[in-house]
Structures are given as structure tokens and as C-alpha cells.
N, CA and C atoms of all chains as a GROMACS GRO file, in nm:
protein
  564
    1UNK      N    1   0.765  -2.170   3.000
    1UNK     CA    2   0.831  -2.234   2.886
    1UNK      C    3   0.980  -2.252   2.913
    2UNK      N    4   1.010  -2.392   2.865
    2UNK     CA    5   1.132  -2.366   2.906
    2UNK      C    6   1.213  -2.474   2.743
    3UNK      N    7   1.332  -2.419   2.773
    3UNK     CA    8   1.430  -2.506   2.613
    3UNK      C    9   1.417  -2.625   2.688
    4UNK      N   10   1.409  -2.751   2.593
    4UNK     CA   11   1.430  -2.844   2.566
    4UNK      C   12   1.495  -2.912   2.413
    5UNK      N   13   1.575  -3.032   2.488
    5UNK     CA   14   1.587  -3.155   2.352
    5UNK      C   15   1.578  -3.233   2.377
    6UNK      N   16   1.502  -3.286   2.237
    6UNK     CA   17   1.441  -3.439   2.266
    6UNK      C   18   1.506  -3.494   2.104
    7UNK      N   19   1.564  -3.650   2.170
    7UNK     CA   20   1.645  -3.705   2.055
    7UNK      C   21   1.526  -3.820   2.050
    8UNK      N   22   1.533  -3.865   1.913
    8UNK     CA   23   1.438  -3.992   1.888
    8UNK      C   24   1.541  -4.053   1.790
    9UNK      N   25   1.584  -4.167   1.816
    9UNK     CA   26   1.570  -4.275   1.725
    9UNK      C   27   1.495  -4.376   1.678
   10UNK      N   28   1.497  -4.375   1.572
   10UNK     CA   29   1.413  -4.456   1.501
   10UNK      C   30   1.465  -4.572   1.430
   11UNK      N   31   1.369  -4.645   1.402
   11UNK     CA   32   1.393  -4.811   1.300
   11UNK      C   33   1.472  -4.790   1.209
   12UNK      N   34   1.548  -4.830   1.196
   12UNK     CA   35   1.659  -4.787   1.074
   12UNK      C   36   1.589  -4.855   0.913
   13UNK      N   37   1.536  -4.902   0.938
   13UNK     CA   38   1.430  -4.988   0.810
   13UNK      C   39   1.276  -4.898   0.776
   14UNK      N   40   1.299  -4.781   0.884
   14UNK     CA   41   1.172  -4.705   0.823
   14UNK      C   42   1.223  -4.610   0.680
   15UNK      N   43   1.078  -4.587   0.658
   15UNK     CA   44   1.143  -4.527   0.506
   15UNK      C   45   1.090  -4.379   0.506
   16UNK      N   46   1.160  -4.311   0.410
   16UNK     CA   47   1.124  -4.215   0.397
   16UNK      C   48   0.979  -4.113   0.445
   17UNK      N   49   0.909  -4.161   0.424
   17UNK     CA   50   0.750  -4.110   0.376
   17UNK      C   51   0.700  -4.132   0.545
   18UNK      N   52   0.706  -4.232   0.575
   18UNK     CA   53   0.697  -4.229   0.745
   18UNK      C   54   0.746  -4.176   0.822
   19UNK      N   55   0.916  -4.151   0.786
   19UNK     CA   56   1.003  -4.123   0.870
   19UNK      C   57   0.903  -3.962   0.876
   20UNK      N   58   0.910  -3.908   0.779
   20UNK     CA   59   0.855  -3.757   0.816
   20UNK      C   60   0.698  -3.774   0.836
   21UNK      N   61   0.628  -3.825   0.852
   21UNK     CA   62   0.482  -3.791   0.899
   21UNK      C   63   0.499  -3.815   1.068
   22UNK      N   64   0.595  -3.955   1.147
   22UNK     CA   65   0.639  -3.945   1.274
   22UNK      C   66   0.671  -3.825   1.324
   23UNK      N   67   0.789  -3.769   1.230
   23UNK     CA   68   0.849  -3.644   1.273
   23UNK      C   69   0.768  -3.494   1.304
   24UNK      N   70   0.640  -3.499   1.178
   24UNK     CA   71   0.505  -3.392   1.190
   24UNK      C   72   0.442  -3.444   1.288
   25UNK      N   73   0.457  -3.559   1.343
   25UNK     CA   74   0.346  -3.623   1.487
   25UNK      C   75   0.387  -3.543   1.559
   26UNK      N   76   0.512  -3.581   1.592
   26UNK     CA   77   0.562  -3.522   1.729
   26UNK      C   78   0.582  -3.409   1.765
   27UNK      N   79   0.588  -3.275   1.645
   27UNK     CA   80   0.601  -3.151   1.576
   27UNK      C   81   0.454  -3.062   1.609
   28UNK      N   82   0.327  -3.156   1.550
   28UNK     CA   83   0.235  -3.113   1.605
   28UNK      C   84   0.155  -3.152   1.778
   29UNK      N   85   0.241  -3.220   1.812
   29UNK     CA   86   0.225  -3.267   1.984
   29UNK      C   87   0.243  -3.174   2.068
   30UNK      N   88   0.390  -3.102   2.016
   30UNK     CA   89   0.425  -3.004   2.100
   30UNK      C   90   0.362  -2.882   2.032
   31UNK      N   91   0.381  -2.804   1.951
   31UNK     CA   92   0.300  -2.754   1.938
   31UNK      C   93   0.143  -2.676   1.957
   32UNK      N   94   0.046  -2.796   1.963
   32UNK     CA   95  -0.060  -2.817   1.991
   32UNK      C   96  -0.086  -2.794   2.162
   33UNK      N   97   0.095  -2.826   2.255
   33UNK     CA   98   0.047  -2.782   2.365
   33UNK      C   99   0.057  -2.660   2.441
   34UNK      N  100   0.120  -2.566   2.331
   34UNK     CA  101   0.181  -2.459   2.337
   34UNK      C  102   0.288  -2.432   2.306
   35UNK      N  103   0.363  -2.548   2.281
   35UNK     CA  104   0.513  -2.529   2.245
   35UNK      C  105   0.572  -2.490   2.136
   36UNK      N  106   0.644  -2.436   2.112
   36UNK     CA  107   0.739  -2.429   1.983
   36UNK      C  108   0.857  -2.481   1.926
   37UNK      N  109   0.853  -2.510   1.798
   37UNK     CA  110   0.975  -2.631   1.759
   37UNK      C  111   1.081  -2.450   1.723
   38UNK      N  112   1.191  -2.463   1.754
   38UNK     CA  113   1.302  -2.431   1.707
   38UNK      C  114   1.339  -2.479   1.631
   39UNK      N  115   1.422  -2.622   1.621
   39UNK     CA  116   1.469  -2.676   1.522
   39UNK      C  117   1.456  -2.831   1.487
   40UNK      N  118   1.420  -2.892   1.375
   40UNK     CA  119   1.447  -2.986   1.411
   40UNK      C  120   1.560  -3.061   1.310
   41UNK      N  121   1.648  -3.173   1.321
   41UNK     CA  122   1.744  -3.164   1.258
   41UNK      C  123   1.776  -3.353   1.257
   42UNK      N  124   1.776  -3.368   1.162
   42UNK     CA  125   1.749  -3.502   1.087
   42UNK      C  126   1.916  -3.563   1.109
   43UNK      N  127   1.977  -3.616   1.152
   43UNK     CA  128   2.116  -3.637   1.200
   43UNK      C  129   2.087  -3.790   1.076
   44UNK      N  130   2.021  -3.862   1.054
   44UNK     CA  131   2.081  -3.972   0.889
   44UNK      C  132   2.045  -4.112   1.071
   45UNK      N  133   2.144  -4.162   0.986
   45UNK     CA  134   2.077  -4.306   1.028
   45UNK      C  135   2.291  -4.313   1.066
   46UNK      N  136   2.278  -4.361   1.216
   46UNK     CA  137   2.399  -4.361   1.256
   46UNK      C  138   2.431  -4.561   1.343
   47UNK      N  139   2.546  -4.591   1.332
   47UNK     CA  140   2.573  -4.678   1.393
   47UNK      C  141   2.506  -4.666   1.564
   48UNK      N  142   2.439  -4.775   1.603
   48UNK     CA  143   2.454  -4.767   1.784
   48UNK      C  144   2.574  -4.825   1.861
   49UNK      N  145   2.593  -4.758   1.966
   49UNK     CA  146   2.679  -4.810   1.999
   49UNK      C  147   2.660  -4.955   2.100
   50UNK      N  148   2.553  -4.994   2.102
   50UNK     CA  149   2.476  -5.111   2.153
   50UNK      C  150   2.338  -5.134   2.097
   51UNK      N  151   2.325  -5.253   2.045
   51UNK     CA  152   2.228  -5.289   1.986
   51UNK      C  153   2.072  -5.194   2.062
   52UNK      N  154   1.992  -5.221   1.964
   52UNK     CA  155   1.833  -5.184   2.067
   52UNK      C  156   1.763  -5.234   1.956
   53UNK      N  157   1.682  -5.336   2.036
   53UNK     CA  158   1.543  -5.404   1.966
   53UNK      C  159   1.634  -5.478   1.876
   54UNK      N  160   1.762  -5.561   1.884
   54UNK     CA  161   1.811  -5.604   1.762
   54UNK      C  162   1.883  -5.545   1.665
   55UNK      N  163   1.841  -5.388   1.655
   55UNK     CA  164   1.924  -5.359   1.546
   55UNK      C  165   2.045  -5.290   1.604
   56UNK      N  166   2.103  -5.254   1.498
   56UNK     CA  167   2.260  -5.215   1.498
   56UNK      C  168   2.239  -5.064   1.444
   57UNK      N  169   2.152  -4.966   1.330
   57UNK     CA  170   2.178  -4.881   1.347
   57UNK      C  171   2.025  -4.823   1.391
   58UNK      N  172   2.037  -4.675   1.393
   58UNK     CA  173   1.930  -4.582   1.399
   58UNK      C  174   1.939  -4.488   1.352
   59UNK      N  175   1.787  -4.440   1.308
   59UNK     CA  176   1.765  -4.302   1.227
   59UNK      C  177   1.756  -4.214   1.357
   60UNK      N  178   1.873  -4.113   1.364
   60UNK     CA  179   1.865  -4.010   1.445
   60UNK      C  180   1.804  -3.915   1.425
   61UNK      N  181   1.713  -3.792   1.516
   61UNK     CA  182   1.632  -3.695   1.502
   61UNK      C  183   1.621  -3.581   1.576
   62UNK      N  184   1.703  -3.528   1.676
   62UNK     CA  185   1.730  -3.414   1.721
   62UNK      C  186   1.619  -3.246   1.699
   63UNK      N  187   1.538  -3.301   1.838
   63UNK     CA  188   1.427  -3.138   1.832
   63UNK      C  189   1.503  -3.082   1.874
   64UNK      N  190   1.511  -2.935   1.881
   64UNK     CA  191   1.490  -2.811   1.996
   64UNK      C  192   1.366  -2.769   1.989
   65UNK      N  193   1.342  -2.735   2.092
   65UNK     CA  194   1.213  -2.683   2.185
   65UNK      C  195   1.192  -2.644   2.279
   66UNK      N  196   1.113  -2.547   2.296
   66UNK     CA  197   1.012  -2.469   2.389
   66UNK      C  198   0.914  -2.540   2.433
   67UNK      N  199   0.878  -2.572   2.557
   67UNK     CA  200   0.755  -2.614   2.563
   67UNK      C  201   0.756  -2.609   2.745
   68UNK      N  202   0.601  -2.609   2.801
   68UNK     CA  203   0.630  -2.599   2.949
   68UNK      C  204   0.644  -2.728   2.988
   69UNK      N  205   0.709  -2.705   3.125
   69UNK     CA  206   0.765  -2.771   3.183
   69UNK      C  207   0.644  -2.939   3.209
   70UNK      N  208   0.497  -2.890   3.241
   70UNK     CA  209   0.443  -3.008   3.322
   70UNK      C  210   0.393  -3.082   3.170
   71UNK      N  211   0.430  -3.034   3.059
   71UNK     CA  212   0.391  -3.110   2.897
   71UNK      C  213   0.534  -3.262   2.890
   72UNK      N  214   0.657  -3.248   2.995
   72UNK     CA  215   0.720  -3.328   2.981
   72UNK      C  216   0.673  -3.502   2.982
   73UNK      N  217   0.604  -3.475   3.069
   73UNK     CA  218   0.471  -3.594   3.124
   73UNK      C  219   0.469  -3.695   2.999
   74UNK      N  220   0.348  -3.588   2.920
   74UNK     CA  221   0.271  -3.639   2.844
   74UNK      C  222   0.312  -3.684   2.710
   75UNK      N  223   0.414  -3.589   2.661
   75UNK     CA  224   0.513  -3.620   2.558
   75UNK      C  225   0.645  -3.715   2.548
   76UNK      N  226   0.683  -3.790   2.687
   76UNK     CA  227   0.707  -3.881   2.712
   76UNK      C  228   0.654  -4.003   2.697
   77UNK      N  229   0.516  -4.007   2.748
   77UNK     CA  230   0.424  -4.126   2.727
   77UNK      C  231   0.364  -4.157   2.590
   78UNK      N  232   0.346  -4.047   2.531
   78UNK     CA  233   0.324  -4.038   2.390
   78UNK      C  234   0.446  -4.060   2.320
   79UNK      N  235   0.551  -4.040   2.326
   79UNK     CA  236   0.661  -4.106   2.300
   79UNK      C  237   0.697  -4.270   2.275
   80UNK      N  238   0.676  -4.258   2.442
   80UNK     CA  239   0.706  -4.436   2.441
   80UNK      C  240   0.594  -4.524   2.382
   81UNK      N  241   0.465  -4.490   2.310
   81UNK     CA  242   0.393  -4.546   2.233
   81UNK      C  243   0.366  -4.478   2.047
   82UNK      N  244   0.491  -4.463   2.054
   82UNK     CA  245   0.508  -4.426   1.877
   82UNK      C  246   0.573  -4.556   1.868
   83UNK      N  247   0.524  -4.644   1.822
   83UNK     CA  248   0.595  -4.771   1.772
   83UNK      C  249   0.722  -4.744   1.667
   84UNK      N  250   0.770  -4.693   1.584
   84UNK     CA  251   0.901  -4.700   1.497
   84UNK      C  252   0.975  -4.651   1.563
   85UNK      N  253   0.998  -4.489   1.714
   85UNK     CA  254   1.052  -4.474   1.794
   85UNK      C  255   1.121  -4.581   1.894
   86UNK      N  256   1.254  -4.624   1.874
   86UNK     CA  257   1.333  -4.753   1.938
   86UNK      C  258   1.379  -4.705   2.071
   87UNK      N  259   1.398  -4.572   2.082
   87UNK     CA  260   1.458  -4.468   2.185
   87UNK      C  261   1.425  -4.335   2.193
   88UNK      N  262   1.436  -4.254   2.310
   88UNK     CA  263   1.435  -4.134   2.302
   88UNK      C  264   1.467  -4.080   2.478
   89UNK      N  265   1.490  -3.941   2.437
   89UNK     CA  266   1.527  -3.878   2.518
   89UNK      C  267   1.454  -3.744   2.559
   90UNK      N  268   1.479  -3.702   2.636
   90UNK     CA  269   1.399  -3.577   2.664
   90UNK      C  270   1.520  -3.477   2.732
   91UNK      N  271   1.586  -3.372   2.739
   91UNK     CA  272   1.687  -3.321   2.772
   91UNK      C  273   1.666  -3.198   2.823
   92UNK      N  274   1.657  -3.104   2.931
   92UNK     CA  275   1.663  -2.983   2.933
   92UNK      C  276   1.766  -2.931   2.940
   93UNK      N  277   1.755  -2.797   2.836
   93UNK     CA  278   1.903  -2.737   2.802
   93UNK      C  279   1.952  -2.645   2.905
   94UNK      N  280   2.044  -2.654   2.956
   94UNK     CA  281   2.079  -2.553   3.081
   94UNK      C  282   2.206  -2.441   3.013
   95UNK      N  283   2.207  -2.350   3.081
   95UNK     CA  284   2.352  -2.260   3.071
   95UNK      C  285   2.269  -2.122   3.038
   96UNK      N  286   8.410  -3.735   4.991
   96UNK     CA  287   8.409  -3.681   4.882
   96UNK      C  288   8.301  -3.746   4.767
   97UNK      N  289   8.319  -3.853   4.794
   97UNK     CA  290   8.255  -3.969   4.735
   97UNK      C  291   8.115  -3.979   4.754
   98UNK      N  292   8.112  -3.931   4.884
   98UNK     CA  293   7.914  -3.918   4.932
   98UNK      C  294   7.877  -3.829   4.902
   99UNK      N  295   7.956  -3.710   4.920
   99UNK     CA  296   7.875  -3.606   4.832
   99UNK      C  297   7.802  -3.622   4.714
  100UNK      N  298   7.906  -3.697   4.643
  100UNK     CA  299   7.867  -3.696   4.493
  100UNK      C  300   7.703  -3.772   4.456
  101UNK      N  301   7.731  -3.869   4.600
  101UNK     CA  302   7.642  -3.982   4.587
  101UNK      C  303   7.500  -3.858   4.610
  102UNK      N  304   7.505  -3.819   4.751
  102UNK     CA  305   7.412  -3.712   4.794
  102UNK      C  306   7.394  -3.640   4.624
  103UNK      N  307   7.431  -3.568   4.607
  103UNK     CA  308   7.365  -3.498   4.409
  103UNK      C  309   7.339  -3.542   4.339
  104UNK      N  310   7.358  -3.665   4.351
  104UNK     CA  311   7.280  -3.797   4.256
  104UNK      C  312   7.181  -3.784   4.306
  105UNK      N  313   7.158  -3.813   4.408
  105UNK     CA  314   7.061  -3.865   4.468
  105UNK      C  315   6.931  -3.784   4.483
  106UNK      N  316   6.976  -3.672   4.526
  106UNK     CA  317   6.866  -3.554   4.531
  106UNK      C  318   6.774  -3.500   4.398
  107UNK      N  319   6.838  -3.495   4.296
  107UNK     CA  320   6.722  -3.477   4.187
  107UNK      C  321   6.631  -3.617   4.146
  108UNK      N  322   6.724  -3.692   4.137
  108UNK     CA  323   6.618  -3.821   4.155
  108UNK      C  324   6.453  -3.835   4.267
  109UNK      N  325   6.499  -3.769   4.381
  109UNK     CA  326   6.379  -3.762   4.481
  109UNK      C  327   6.286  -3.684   4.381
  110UNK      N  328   6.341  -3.573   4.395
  110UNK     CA  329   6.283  -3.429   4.295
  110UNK      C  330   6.218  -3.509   4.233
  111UNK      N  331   6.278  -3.585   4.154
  111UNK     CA  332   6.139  -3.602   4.016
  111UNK      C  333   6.001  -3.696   4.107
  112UNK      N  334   6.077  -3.786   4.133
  112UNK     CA  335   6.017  -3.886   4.183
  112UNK      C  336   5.833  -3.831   4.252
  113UNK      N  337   5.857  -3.689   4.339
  113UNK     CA  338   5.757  -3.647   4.410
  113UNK      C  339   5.685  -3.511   4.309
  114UNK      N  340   5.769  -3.494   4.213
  114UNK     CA  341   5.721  -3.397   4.132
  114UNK      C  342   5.619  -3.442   4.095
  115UNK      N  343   5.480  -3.313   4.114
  115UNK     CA  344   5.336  -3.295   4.081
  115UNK      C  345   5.344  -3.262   3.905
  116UNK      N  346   5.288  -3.320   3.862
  116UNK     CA  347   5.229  -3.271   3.737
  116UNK      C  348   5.103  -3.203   3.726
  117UNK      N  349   5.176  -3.117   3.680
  117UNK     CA  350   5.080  -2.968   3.678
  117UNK      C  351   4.944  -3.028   3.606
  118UNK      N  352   4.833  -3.027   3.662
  118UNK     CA  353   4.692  -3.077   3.643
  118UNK      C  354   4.612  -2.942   3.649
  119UNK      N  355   4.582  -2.933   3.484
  119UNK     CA  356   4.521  -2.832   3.497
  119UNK      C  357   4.383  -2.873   3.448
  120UNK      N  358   4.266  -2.838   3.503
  120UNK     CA  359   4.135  -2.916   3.395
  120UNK      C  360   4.126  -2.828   3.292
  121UNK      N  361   4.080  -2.942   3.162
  121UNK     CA  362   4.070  -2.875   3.028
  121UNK      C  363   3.962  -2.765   3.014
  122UNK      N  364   3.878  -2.799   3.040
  122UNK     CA  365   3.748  -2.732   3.078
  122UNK      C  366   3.733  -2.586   3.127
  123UNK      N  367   3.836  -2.565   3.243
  123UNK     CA  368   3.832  -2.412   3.289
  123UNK      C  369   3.921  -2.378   3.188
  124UNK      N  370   4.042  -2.447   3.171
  124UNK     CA  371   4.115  -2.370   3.031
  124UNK      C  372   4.094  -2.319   2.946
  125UNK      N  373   3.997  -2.336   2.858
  125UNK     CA  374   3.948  -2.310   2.772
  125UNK      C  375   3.764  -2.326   2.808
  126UNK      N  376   3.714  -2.226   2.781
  126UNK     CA  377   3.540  -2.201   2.800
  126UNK      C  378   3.479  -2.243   2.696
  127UNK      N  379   3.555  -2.229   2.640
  127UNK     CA  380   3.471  -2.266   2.498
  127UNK      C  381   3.449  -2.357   2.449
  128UNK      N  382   3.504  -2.501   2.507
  128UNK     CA  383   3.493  -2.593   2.486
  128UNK      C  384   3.345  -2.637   2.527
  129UNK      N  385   3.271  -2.718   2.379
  129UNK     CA  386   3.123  -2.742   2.374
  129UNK      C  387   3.107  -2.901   2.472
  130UNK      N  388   3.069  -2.905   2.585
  130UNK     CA  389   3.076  -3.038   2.682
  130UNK      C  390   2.900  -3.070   2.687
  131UNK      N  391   2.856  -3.138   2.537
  131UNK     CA  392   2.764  -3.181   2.592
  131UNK      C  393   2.724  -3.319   2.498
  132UNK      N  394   2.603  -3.380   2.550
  132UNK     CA  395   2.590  -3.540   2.509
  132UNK      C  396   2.599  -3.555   2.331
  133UNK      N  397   2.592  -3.460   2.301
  133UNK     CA  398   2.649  -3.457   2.092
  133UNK      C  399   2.792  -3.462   2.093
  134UNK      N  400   2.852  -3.443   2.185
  134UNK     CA  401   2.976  -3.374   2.100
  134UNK      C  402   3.064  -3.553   2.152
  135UNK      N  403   3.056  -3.644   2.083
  135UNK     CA  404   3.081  -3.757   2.127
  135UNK      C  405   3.227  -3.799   2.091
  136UNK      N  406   3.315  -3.673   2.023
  136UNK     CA  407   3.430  -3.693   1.981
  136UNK      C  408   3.545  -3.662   2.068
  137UNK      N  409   3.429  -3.504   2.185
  137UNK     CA  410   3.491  -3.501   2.287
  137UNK      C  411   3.481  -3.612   2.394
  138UNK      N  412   3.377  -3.655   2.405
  138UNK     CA  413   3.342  -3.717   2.538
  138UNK      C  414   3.366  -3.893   2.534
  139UNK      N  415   3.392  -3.965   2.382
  139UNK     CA  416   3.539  -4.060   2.379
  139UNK      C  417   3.578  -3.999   2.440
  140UNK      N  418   3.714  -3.923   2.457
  140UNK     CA  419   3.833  -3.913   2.506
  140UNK      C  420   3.827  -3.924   2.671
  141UNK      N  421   3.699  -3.954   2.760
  141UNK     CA  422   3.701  -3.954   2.922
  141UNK      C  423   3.607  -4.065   2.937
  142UNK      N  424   3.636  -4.187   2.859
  142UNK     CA  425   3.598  -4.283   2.878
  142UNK      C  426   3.683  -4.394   2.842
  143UNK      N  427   3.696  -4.516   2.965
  143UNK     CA  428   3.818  -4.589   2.910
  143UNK      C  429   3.764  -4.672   2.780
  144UNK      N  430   3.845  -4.792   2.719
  144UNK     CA  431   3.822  -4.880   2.628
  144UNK      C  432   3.713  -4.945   2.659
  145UNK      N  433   3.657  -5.005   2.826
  145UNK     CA  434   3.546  -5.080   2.842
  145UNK      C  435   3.439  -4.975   2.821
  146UNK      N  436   3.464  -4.861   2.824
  146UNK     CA  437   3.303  -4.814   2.809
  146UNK      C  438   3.317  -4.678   2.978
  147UNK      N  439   3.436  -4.730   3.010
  147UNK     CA  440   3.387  -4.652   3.180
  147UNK      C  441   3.444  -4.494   3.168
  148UNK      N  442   3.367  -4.448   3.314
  148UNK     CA  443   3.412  -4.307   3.289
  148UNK      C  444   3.588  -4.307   3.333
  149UNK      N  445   3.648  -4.200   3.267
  149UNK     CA  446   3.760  -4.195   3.358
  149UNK      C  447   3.766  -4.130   3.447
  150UNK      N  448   3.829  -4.139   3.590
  150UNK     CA  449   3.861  -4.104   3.702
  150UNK      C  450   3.948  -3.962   3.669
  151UNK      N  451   3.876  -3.876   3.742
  151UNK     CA  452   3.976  -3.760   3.779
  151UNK      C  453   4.136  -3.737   3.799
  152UNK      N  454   4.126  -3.823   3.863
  152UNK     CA  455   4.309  -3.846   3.873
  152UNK      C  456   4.376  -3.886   3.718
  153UNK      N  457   4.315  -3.946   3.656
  153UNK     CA  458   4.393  -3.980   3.505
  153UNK      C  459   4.348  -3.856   3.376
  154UNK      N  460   4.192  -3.773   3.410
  154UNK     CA  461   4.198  -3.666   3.396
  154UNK      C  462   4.198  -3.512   3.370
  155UNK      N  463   4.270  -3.483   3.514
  155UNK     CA  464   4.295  -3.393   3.551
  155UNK      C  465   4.227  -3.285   3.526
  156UNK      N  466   4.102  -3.336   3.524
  156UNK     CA  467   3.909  -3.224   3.501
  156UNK      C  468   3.870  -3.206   3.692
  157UNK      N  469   3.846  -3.066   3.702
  157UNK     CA  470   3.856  -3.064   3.828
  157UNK      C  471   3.654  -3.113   3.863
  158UNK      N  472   3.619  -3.098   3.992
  158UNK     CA  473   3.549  -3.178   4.026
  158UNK      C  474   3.450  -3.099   3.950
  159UNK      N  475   3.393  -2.970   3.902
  159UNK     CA  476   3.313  -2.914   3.891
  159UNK      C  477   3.261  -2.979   3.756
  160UNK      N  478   3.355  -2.985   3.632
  160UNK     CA  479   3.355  -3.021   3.512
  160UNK      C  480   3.349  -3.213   3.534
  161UNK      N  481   3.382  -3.258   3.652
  161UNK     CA  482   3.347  -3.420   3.616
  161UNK      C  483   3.263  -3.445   3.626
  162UNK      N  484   3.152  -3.373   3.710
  162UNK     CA  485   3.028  -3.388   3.694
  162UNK      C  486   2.936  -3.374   3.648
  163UNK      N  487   2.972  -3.274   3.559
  163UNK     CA  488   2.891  -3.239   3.406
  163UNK      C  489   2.976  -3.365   3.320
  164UNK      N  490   3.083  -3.362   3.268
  164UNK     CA  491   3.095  -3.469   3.212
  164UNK      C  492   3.050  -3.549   3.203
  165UNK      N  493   3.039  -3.656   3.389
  165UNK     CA  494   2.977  -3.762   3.393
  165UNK      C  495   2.811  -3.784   3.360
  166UNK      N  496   2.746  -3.617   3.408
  166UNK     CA  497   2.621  -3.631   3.361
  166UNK      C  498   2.606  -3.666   3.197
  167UNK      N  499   2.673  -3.595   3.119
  167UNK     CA  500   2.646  -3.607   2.941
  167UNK      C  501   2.695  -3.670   2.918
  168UNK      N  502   2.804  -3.761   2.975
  168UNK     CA  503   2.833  -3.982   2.921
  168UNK      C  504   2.710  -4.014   2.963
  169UNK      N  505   2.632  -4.010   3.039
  169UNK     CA  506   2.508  -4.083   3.086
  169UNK      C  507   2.463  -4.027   3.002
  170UNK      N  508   2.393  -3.913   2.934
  170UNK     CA  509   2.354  -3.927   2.840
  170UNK      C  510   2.338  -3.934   2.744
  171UNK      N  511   2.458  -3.974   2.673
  171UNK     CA  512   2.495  -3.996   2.563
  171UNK      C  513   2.485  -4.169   2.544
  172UNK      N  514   2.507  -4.230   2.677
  172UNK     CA  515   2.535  -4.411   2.678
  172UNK      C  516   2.351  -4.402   2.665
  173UNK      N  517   2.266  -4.302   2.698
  173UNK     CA  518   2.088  -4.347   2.704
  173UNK      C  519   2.062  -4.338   2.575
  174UNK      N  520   2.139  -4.281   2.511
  174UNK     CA  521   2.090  -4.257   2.335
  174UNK      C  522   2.144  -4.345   2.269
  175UNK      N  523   2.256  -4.438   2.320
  175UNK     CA  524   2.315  -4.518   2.233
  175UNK      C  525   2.453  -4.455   2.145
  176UNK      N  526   2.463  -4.338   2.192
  176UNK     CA  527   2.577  -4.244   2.130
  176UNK      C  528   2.704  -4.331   2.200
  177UNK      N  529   2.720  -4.326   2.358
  177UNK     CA  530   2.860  -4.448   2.387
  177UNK      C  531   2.805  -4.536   2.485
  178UNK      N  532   2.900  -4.628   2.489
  178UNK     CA  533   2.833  -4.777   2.551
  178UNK      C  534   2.818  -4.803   2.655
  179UNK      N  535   2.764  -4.870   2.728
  179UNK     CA  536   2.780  -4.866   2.866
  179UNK      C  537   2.896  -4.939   2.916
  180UNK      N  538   2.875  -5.069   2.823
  180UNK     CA  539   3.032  -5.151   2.807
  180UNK      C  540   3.046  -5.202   2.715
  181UNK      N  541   3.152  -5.237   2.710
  181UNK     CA  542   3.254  -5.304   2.615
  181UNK      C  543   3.190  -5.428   2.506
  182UNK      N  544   3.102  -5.508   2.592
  182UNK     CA  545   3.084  -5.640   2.531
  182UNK      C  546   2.902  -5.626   2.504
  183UNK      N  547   2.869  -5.551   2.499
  183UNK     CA  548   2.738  -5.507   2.482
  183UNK      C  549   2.708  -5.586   2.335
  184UNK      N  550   2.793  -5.651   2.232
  184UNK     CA  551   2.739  -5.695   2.122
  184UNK      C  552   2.725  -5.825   2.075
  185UNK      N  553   2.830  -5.862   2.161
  185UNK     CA  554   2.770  -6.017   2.212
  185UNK      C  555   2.782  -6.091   2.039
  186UNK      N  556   2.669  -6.153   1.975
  186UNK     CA  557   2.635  -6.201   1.891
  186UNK      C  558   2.615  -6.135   1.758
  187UNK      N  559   2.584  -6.014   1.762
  187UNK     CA  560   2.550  -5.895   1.676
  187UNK      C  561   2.664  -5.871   1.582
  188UNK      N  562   2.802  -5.853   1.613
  188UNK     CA  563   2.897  -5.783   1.541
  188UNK      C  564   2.947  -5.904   1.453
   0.00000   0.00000   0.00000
């Protein structure tokens, strides 16, 4: 197991009620593969600093997490096919 | 008498001229400073107006800390946190 963060932005036109069942997707992804959410932390809907897909802002979403290392894979690819997800990141925390 | 004078003119003028400015990186200075792809209020400040990283020489982050730096502008420009460049909006703004 190792820390990770993973940032997602999202459609800035998603609404409420979605925004959090995405957020339980991805919550029970890791999870489900052993992992554990630490935190997760809803950062609002922020200007980009370059457009993506057209738009101008995004709903920011900031995990921390536990999870092993070879789950990076799969939660990536599952990632890049959450359609309201415009971006994301995957980060391992060092120090 | 006259060259002398010229000579003591002359000599602090060199002085400055080759004087080092004390370059200290911010980074070992202080530890506590949080250097990572969130903290985007720090990491403006080592990027020019187009979007680029700044060069060591302008500053004065020794090599250990520019490379963490430069790693968390990269990822901060992948999240859309800062830009890659300048004109990235084209039609948009």
C-alpha cells in the first residue's frame, strides 16, 4: 500500500446529485480493491487555467489514498472512461 | 595626485560591478515551506508571465529544490492549476 492523490475534475455543468454518486464511484473502486480513502475533499468549481473540452471552469475533487501500487493501472483506465471526469491525475505522495 | 583620486573612484565601482549577490535558495531556508502542485500561490511566483519555468539564475533555488519545483509546475500545468502558456485561450476569454 502505498499514499496516493488523485485530483479529478469535473464538468462544471454537473450538478449536485451526480457530482456525488461519481465521487461514491470512484470511492468504492478503490476501496473494493483494497484501498482506503483518507480523505476526500471537494475544492468547489475553480477557474482553468486553459480551457479543456471547451470549458473554462472545473469542479475540483482532491482524494487521499491508500491503495497498492499495481491498482494504479486499472483506476486510471476506469478513470479515463467516467464520462463527466474532463481530467485527472494520479499522484504519489513522497516525503 | 589627481590619479590617485581617479584610482578610488574607480575601485569601488569595480567592487560593485563583480559583486555576487548573495543567492540563497528559499527552500533550504526555510523547511517548512509546503512545495507542492496545490500550493499554486507559491509556485506563480517561479513561473514567468508566458507560463515558463524560471531559470535558476533569476531564482536563486539551488539545483536540488528546482527540480522538485519543476516537477510540481508540471503538475500543476496537467491539472489545469497553471498554464503551459500564455495564449492558451485563444477565442475563449
Amino acid at each position: 500500500m502505498r499514499d496516493y492523490e488523485v485530483v479529478a475534475i469535473f464538468q462544471p455543468d454537473l450538478d449536485e446529485a451526480s457530482l456525488n454518486s461519481n465521487i461514491e464511484k470512484i470511492k468504492s473502486w478503490i476501496s473494493d480493491s483494497g484501498g482506503s480513502i483518507e480523505k476526500v475533499d471537494l475544492w468547489g468549481k475553480r477557474r482553468l487555467a486553459y480551457p479543456i473540452r471547451k470549458q473554462l471552469d472545473g469542479i475540483y475533487v482532491l482524494f487521499k489514498i491508500q491503495m497498492a501500487p499495481a491498482f494504479t493501472n486499472e483506476l486510471d483506465r476506469n478513470l479515463r472512461f467516467l464520462e463527466p471526469v474532463m481530467r485527472f491525475m494520479i499522484a504519489v505522495l513522497d516525503e | 595626485m589627481s590619479e590617485e583620486m581617479m584610482n578610488e573612484q574607480e575601485q569601488p565601482m569595480r567592487e560593485r560591478r563583480y559583486m555576487a549577490r548573495p543567492k540563497i535558495c528559499q527552500f533550504c531556508a526555510d523547511k517548512n515551506i509546503e512545495m507542492n502542485y496545490k500550493n499554486i500561490d507559491l509556485l506563480r511566483r517561479f513561473v514567468t508571465e508566458e507560463g515558463k519555468i524560471r531559470p535558476r539564475r533569476q531564482t536563486g533555488t539551488c539545483a536540488r529544490h528546482q527540480r522538485a519545483l519543476a516537477r510540481e509546475i508540471k503538475r500543476a500545468r496537467q491539472i489545469a492549476l497553471l498554464p503551459f502558456t500564455a495564449e492558451h485561450w485563444g477565442d475563449y476569454r
